[in-house]
C-alpha positions in Angstrom: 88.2 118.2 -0.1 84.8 116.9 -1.9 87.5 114.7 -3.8 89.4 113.4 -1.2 86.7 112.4 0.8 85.0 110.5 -1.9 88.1 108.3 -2.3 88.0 107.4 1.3 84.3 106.0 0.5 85.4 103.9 -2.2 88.5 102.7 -0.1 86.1 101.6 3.0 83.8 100.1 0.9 86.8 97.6 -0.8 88.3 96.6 2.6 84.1 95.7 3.8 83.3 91.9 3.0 80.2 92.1 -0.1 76.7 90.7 1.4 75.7 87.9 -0.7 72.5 88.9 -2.6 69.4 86.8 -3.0 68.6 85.9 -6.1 65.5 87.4 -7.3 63.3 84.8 -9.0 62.9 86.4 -12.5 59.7 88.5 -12.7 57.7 87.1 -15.6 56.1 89.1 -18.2 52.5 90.5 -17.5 50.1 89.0 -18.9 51.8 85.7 -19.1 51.2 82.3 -16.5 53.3 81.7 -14.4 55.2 77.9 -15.1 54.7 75.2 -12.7 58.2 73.5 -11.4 57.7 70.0 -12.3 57.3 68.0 -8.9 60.2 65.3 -8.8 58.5 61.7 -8.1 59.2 60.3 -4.9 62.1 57.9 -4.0 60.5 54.5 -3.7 61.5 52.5 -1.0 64.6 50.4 -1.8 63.8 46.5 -2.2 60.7 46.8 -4.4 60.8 47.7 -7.9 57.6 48.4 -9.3 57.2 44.9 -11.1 57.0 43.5 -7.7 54.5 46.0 -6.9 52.8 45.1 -9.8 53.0 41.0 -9.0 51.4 41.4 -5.5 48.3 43.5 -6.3 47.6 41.3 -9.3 48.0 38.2 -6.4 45.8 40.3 -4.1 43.2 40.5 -6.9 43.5 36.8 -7.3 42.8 36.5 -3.9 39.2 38.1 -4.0 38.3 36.9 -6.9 39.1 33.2 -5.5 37.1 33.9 -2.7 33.5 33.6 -3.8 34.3 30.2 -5.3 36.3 29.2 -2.6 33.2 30.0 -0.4 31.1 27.8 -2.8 32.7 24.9 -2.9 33.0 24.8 0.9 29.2 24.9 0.7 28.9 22.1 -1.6 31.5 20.3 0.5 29.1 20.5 3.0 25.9 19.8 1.2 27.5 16.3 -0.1 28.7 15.6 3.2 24.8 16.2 4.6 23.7 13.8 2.1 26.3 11.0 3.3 25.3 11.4 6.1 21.8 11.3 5.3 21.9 8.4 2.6 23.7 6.8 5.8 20.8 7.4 8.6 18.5 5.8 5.5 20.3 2.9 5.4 20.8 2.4 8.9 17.0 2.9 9.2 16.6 0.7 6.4 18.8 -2.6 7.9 17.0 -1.7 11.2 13.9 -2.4 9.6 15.0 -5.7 7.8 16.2 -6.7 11.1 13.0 -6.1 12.9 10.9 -8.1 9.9 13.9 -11.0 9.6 12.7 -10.9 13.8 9.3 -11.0 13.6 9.3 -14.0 10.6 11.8 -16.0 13.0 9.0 -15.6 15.8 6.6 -16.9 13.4 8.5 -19.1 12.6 9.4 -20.7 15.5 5.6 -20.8 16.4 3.6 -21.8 13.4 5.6 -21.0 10.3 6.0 -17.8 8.3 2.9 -17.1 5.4 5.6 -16.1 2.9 2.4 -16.5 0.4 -1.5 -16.9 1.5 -3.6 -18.5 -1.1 -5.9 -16.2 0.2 -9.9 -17.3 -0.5 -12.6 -16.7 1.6 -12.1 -13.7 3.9 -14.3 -12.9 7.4 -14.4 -10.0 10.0 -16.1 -10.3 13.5 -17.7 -8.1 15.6 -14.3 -6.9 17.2 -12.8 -6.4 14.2 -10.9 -9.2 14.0 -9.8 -10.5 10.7 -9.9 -14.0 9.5 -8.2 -15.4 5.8 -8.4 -19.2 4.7 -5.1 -20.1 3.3 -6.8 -22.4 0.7 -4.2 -24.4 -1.0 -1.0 -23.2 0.1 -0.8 -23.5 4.3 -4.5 -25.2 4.3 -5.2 -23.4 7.5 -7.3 -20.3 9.0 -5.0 -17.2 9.8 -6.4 -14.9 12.5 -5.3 -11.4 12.4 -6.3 -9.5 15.4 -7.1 -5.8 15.2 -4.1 -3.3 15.5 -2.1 -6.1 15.5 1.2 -7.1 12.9 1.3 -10.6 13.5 -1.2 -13.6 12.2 -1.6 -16.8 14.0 -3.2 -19.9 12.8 -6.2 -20.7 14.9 -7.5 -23.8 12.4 -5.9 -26.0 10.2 -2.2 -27.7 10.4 -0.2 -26.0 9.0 1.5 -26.9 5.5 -0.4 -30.4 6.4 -3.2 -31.3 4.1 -5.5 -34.1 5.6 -8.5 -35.3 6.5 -8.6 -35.9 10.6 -10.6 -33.5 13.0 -7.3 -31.3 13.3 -6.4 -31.2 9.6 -8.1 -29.1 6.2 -7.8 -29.5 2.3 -8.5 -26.8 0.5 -10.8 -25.0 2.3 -12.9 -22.3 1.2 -14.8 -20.5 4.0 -14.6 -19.2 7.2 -17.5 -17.9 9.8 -16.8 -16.9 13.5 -20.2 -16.9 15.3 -20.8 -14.9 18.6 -19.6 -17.8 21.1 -16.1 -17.5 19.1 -16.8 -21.2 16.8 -15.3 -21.6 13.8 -17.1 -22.7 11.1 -14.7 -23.8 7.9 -15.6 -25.0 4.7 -13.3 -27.9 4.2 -13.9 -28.1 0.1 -11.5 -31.1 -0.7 -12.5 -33.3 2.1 -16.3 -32.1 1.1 -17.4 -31.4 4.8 -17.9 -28.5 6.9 -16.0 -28.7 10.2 -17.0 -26.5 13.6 -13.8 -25.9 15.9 -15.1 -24.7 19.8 -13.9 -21.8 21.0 -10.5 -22.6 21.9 -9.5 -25.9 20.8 -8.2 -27.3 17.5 -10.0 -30.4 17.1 -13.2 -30.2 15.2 -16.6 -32.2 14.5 -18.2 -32.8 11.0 -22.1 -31.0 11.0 -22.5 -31.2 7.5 -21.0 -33.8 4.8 -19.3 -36.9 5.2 -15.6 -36.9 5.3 -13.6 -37.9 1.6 -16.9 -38.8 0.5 -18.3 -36.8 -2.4 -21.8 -37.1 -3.9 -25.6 -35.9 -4.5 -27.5 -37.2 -1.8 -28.7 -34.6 1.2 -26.0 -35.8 3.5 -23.5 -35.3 1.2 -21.4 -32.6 -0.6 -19.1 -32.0 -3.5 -16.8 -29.5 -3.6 -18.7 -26.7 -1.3 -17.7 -23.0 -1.9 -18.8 -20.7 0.3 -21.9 -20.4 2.4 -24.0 -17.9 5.0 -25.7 -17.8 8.2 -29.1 -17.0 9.7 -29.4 -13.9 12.0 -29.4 -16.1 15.0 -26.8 -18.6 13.8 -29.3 -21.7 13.8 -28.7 -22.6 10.6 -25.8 -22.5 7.6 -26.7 -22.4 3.5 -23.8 -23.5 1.7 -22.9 -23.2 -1.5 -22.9 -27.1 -2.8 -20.7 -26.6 -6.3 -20.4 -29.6 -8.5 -24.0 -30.5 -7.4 -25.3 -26.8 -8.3 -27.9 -26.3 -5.4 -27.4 -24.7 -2.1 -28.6 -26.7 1.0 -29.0 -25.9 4.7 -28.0 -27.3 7.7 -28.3 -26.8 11.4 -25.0 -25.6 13.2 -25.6 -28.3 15.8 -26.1 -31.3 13.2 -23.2 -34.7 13.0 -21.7 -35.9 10.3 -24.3 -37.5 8.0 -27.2 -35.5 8.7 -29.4 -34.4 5.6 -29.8 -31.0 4.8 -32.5 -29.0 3.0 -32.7 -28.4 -0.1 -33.4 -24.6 -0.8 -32.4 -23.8 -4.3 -31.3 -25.1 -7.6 -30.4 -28.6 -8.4 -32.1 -29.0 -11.5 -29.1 -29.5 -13.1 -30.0 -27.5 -16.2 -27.6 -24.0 -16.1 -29.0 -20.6 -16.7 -32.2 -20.6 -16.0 -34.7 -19.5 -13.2 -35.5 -22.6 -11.8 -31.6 -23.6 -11.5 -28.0 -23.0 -10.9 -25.0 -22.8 -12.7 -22.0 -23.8 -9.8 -22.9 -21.4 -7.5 -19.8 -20.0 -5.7 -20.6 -16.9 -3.5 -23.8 -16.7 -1.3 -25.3 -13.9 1.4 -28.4 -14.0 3.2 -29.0 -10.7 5.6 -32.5 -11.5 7.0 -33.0 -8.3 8.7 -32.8 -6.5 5.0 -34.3 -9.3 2.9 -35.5 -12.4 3.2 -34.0 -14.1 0.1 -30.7 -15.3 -0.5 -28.5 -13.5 -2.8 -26.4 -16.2 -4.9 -23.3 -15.9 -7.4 -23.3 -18.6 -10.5 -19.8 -18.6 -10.8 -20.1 -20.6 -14.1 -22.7 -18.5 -15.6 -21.9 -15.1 -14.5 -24.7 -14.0 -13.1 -26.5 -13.2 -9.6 -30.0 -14.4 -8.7 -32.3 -13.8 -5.6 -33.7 -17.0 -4.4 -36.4 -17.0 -1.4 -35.6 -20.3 0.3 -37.5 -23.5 -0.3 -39.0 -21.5 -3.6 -38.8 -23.5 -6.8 -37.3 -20.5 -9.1 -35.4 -17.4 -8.4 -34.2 -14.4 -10.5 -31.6 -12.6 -11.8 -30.8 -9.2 -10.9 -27.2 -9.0 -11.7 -25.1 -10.1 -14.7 -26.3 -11.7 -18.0 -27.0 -15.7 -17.8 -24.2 -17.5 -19.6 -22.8 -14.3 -20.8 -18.9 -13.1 -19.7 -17.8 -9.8 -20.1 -16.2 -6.8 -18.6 -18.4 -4.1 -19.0 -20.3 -2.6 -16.2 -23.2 -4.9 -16.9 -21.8 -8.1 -17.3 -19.0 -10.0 -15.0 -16.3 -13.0 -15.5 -16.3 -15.6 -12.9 -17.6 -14.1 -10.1 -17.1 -15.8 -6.7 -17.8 -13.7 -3.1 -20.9 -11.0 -2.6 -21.6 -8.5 0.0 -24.6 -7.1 0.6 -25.0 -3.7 3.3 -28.0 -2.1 4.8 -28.6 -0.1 2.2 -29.5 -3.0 -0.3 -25.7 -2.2 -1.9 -24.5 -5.4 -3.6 -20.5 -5.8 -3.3 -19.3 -8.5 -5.9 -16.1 -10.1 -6.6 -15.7 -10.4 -10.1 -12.6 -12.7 -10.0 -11.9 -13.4 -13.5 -12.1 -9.4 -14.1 -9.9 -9.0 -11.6 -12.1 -6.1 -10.0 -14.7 -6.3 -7.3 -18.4 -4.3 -8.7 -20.7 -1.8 -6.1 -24.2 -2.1 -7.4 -26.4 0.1 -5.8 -29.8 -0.8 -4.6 -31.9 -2.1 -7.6 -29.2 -1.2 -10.3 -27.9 -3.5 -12.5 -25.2 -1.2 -13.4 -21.6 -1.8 -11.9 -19.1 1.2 -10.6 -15.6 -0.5 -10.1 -14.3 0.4 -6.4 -11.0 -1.8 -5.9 -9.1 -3.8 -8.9 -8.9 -3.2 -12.5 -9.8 -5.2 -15.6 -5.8 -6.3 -15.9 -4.6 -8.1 -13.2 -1.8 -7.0 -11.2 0.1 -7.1 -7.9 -0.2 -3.1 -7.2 -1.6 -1.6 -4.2 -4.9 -0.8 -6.3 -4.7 -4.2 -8.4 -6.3 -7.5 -7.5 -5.6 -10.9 -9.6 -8.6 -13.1 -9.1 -10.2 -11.6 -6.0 -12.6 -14.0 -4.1 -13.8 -13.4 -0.6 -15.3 -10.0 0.8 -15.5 -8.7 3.8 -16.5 -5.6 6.0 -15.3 -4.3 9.2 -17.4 -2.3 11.5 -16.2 1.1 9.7 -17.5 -0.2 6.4 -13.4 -0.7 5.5 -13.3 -3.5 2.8 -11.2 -6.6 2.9 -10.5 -8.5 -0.2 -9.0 -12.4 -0.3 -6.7 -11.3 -3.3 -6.2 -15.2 -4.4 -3.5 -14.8 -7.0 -1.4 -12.8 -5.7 -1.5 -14.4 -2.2 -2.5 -12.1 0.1 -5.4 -9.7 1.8 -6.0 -6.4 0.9 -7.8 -3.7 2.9 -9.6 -0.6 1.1 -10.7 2.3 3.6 -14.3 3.1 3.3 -15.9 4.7 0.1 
């Protein structure tokens, strides 16, 4: 029975389907790692092989590494175009300018004439601060320069008209503007000095006869410069080729004598005489003699007028140099309140402060070497002062005037 029924197991258990059996990873040895499966790489997307990949982050890279340059040459794009546009408001500035001079010359122009070049001698400044420049051998008039103005006008003289009649000038020299607003000019070629009123153009003769040179009282030759007294009464002009200085009244006529007050010996470089005096300055209220510039013997002598001899205080007689003791055809002098003595020193080119009872020189405008700078002169002549002490220079050679601000 034990038989049989064990048969009939075996016979049930063929005719039953087999389960199918997991396979059981194989159990590794102890004491040995387990391996790692090898991860398969992922599928890349179809449509981009990896040299394409490759091609576009290299372009990327490109990219930002472009960028900073890119960035810098916009900026300098933009910097040059600024400075177009700046070099462009320049010149439109610039023509604007030019426009506004070519204007201005036209206007003068049309009035009087343009000064394209002032043979600029003697210079003067009134009590408003007015300037004055005689045009001596260019325009042969008397330019008037108001203050804070641009513009000159001509207030003596016709212009680039050289004569002899009551409106006309030759060379002249000088200029003086007394408190009434008269014009005193020295008129050097026609060997007279002329007095214009107050607002006309037509002047009289007070001192000198008109064309006529020569050494008698009433006459002149070739005056220079010349000076007034505190109360405008009377004029001392340089007299040049005769080598005195003489005085006349401001109310004389043609013909009148003058006084003789210095020089006129005829002998040069010595006390009793002068040597073509040029520049003169009498300030009363500070001294009572007359400071005189011998143009052709470089020196400076006080002279008391009327005395029969003088001295010199500045320069060596008959001695040219350009140290700061000696000068070189001087021509105009200054002299303040303080006893300072202010000297063109034309053929030096410079103009010389000597302060009170030095003989010593300090150079405050010009050079020894000419030139047309801002801080050169070429020949200086007249001097002037405004009411601020400012200094005005008739730079002759190079045709103009120039101002220097106050020491």
């Amino acid at each position: 029975n034990s038989q049989r029924h064990h048969q009939q197991q075996q016979q049930r258990r063929r005719r039953q389907p087999q389960k199918q059996q997991r396979k059981q990873p194989r159990k590794q040895p102890r004491g040995q790692p387990q391996k790692l499966q090898r991860e398969q790489p992922r599928e890349r997307p179809r449509g981009q092989p990896q040299k394409q990949l490759l091609k576009q982050r290299q372009q990327l890279q490109q990219q930002i590494n472009q960028r900073p340059q890119q960035l810098q040459q916009q900026i300098n794009q933009r910097r040059q175009q600024l400075q177009q546009q700046l070099r462009q408001q320049q010149r439109q500035r610039q023509r604007r300018r030019q426009l506004q001079q070519l204007q201005q010359q036209l206007q003068r122009l049309q009035q009087h004439g343009a000064p394209t070049y002032i043979a600029a001698s003697g210079v003067f400044v009134d009590s408003h601060d007015n300037l004055y420049a005689v045009d001596e051998n260019r325009n042969y008039v008397i330019w008037q320069l108001l203050k804070n103005a641009i513009n000159a006008t001509i207030i003596a003289g016709t212009y680039q008209s050289p004569g002899s009649s009551s409106s006309q000038l030759s060379n002249p020299n000088d200029v003086y503007i007394d408190k009434s607003g008269n014009i005193y000019v020295v008129d050097t070629n026609n060997h007279r000095i002329q007095k214009f009123s107050s607002g006309t153009n037509i002047a009289v003769t007070i001192a000198g006869i008109t064309g006529s040179a020569g050494s008698a009282l009433n006459q002149l030759n070739t005056p220079r410069y010349f000076t007034f007294d505190s109360t405008e009464t009377y004029l001392y002009v340089c007299d040049y080729n005769n080598q005195r200085i003489l005085r006349f009244s401001t109310n004389s006529t043609s013909g009148t004598n003058g006084t003789l007050v210095a020089g006129g010996t005829g002998v040069h470089d010595i006390t009793t005489s002068l040597d073509y005096p040029w520049g003169i300055h009498y300030l009363p209220s500070i001294s009572s003699d007359l400071f005189i510039v011998n143009n052709g013997g470089q020196s400076v002598m006080r002279w008391t007028p009327g005395a029969t001899a003088g001295i010199f205080v500045l320069g060596t007689p008959g001695t040219t140099g350009s140290t700061s003791t000696l000068l070189n055809s001087p021509a105009g002098i200054r002299i303040d309140t303080y006893m300072n003595v202010y000297i063109a020193d034309g053929g030096n080119n410079r103009i010389m402060l000597y302060c009170a009872n030095s003989n010593v020189g300090i150079i405050i405008a010009g050079g020894v070497s000419a030139g047309n700078g801002p801080t050169q002169l070429s020949g200086p002549r007249g001097i002037a002062f405004d009411s601020a002490m400012n200094l005005y220079i008739g730079d002759t050679g190079n045709g103009r005037v120039q101002k220097f601000t106050k020491l």
